[in-house]
MILO-688883 format. One record per residue (C-alpha): residue number from 1; residue in three letters; x, y, z. Coordinates in pm, 1 decimal. Example, Ala and Ser with C-alpha at 12.3 -4.5 7.8 and 13.67 -1.06 7.14 Angstrom:
2
@nr=1, rest=Ala, px=1230.0, py=-450.0, pz=780.0
@nr=2, rest=Ser, px=1367.0, py=-106.0, pz=714.0
END
This chain:
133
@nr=1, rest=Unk, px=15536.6, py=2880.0, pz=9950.6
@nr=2, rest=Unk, px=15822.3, py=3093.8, pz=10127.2
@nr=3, rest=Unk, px=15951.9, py=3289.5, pz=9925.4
@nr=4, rest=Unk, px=15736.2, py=3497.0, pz=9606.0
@nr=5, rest=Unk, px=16049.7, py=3383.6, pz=9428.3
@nr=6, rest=Unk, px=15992.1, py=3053.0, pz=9381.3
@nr=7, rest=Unk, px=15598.5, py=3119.8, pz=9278.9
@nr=8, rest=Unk, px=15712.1, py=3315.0, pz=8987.8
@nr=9, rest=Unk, px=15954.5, py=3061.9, pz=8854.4
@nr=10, rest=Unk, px=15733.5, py=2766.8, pz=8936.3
@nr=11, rest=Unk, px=15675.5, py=2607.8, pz=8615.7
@nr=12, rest=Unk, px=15909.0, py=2813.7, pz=8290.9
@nr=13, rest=Unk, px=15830.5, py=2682.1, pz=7936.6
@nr=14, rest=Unk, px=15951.7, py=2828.6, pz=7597.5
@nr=15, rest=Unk, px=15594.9, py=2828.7, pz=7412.4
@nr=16, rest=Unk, px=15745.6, py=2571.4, pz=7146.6
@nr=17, rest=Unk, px=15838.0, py=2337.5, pz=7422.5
@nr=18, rest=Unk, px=15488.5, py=2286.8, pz=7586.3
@nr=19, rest=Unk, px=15208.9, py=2521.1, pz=7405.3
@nr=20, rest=Unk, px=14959.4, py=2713.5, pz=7697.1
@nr=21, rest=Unk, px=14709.2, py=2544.9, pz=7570.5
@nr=22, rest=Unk, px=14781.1, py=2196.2, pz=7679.9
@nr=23, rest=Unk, px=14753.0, py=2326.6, pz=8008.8
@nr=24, rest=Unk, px=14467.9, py=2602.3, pz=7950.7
@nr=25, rest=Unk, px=14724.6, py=2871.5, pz=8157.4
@nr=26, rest=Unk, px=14778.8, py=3174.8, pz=8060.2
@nr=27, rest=Unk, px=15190.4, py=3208.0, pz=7963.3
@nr=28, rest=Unk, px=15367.9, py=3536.9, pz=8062.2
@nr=29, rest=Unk, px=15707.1, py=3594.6, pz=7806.5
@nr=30, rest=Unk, px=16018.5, py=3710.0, pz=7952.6
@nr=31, rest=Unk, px=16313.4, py=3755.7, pz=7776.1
@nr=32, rest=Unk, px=16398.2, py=3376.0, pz=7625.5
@nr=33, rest=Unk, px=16235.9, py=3216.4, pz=7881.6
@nr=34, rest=Unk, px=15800.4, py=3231.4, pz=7966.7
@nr=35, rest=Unk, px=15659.9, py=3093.8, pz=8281.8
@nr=36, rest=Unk, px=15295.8, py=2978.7, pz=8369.3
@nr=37, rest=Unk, px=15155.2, py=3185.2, pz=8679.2
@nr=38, rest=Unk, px=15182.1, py=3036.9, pz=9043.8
@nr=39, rest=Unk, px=15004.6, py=2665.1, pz=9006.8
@nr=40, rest=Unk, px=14865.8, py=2512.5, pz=9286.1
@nr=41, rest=Unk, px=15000.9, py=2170.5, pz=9429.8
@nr=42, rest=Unk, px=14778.2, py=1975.3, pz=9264.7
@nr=43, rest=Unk, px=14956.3, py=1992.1, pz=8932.5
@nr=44, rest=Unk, px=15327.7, py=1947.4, pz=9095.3
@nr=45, rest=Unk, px=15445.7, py=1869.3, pz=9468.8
@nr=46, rest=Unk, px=15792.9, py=2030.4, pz=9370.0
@nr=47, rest=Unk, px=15852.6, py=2355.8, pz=9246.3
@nr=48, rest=Unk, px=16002.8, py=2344.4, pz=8901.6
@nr=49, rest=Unk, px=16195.6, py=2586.9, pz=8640.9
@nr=50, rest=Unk, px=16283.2, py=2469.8, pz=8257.5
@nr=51, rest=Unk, px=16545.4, py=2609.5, pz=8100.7
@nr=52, rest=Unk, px=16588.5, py=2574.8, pz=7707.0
@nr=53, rest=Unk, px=16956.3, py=2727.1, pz=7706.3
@nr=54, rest=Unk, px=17266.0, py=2707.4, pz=7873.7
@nr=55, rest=Unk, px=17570.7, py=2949.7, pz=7808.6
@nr=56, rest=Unk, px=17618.0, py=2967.8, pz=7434.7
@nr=57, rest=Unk, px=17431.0, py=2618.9, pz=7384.4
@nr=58, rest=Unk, px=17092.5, py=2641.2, pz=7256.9
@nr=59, rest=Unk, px=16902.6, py=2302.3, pz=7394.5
@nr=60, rest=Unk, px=16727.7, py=2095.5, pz=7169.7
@nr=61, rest=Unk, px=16484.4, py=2069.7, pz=7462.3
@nr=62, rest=Unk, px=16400.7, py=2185.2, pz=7794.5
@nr=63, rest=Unk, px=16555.6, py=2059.7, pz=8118.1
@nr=64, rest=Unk, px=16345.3, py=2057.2, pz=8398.8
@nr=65, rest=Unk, px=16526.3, py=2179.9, pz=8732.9
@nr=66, rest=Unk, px=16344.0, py=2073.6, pz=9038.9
@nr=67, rest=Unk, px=16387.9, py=2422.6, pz=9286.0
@nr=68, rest=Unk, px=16409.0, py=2413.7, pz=9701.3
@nr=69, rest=Unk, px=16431.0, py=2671.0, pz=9924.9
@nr=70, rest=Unk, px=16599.0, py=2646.6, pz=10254.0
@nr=71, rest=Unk, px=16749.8, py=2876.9, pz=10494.8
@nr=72, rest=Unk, px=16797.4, py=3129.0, pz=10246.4
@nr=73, rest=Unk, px=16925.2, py=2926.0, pz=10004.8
@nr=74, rest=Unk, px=16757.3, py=2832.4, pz=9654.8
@nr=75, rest=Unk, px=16894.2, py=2451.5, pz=9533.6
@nr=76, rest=Unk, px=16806.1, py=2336.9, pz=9193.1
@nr=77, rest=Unk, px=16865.2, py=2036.4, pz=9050.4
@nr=78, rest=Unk, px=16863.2, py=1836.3, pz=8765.1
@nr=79, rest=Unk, px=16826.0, py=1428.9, pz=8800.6
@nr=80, rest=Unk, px=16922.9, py=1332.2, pz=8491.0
@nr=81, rest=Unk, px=17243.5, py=1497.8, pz=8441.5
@nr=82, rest=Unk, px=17284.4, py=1455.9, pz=8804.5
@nr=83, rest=Unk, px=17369.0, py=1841.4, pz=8800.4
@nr=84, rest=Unk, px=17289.4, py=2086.1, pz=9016.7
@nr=85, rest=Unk, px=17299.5, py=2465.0, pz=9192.8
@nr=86, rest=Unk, px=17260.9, py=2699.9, pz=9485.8
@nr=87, rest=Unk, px=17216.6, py=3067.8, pz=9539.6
@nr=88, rest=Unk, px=17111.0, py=3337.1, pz=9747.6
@nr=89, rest=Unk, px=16812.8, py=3387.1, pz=9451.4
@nr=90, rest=Unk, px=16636.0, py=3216.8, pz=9226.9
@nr=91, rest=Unk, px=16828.7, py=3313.2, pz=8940.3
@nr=92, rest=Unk, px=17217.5, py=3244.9, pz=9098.5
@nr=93, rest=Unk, px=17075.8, py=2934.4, pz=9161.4
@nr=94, rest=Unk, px=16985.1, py=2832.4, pz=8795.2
@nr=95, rest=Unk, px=17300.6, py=3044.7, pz=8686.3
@nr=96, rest=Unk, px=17523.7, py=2813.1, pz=8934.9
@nr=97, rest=Unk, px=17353.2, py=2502.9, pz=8759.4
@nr=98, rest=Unk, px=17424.1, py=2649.3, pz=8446.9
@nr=99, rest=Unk, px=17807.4, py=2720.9, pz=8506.2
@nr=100, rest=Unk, px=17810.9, py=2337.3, pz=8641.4
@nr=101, rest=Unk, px=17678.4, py=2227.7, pz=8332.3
@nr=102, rest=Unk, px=17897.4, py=2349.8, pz=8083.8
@nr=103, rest=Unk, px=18168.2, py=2229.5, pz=8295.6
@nr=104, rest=Unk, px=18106.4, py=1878.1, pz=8313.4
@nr=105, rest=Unk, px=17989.5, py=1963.0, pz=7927.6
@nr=106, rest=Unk, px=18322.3, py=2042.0, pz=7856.0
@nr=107, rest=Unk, px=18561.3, py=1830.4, pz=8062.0
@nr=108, rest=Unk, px=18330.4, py=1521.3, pz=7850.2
@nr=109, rest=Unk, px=18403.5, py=1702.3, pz=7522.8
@nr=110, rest=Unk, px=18805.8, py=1757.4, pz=7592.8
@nr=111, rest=Unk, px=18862.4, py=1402.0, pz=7676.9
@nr=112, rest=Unk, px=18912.7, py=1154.6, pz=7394.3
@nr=113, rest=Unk, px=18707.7, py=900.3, pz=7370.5
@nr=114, rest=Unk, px=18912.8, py=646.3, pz=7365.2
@nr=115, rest=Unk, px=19001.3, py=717.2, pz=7719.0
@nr=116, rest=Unk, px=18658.2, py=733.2, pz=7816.3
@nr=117, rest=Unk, px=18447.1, py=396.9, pz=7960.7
@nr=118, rest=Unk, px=18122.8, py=304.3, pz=7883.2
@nr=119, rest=Unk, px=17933.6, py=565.0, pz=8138.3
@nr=120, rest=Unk, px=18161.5, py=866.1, pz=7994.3
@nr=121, rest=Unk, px=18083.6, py=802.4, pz=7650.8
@nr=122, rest=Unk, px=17680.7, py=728.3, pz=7731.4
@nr=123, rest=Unk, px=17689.6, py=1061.2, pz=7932.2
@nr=124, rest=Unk, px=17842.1, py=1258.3, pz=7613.3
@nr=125, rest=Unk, px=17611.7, py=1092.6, pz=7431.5
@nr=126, rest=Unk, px=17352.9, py=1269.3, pz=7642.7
@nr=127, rest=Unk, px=17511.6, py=1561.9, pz=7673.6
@nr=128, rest=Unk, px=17568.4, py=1591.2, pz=7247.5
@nr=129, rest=Unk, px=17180.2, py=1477.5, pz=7182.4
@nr=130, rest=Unk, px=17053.5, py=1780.4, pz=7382.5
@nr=131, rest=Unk, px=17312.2, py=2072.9, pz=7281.4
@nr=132, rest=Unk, px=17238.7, py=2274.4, pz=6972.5
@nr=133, rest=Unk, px=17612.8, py=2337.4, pz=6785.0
END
């Protein structure tokens, strides 16, 4: 890895979402969040973050955020969603994501759905099975 950045966000988990145990690691808290040590790239060929909440939305589950470094510049993204973010850290980077996530959250939740198509109202069906109200 680049950056020590990146090696102590590899893999976050909330201890309800994915117990230590299941992967015999020990799991370091921090604030909401708790994160497994550096793993090696056996386990995963991307870096990855989880994130269990996103403004004042508490998620129902974790989100997995696939993380690249490049130039400077940390990316993560989110496939399902289709979301993503950038920074000049780690933590703009998930931040960014975060901020673009409650957008598109809200732009689905202030349109009608009557005026929505078939995709719209599948992707605020999504969006409404993972938020916590």
């Amino acid at each position: 890895m680049q950056n020590k950045d990146i090696q102590n966000y590899e893999l976050q988990l909330l201890k309800q979402s994915c117990p230590s145990s299941m992967f015999k690691l020990p799991l370091q808290s921090s604030s909401s969040v708790s994160q497994f040590p550096y793993l090696s790239n056996k386990i995963a060929y991307r870096d990855i973050c989880i994130i269990t909440n996103i403004g004042k939305y508490s998620l129902n589950r974790y989100l997995l955020l696939e993380v690249d470094y490049e130039d400077g510049i940390f990316f993560v993204e989110n496939r399902e969603f289709n979301l993503w973010g950038e920074g000049a850290s780690l933590n703009q980077a998930i931040n960014s994501f975060k901020d673009f996530f409650l957008y598109d959250l809200k732009s689905y939740l202030n349109t009608p759905e009557k005026k929505m198509d078939y995709f719209a109202r599948q992707k605020l069906k999504k969006y409404k099975s993972i938020i916590i109200t």
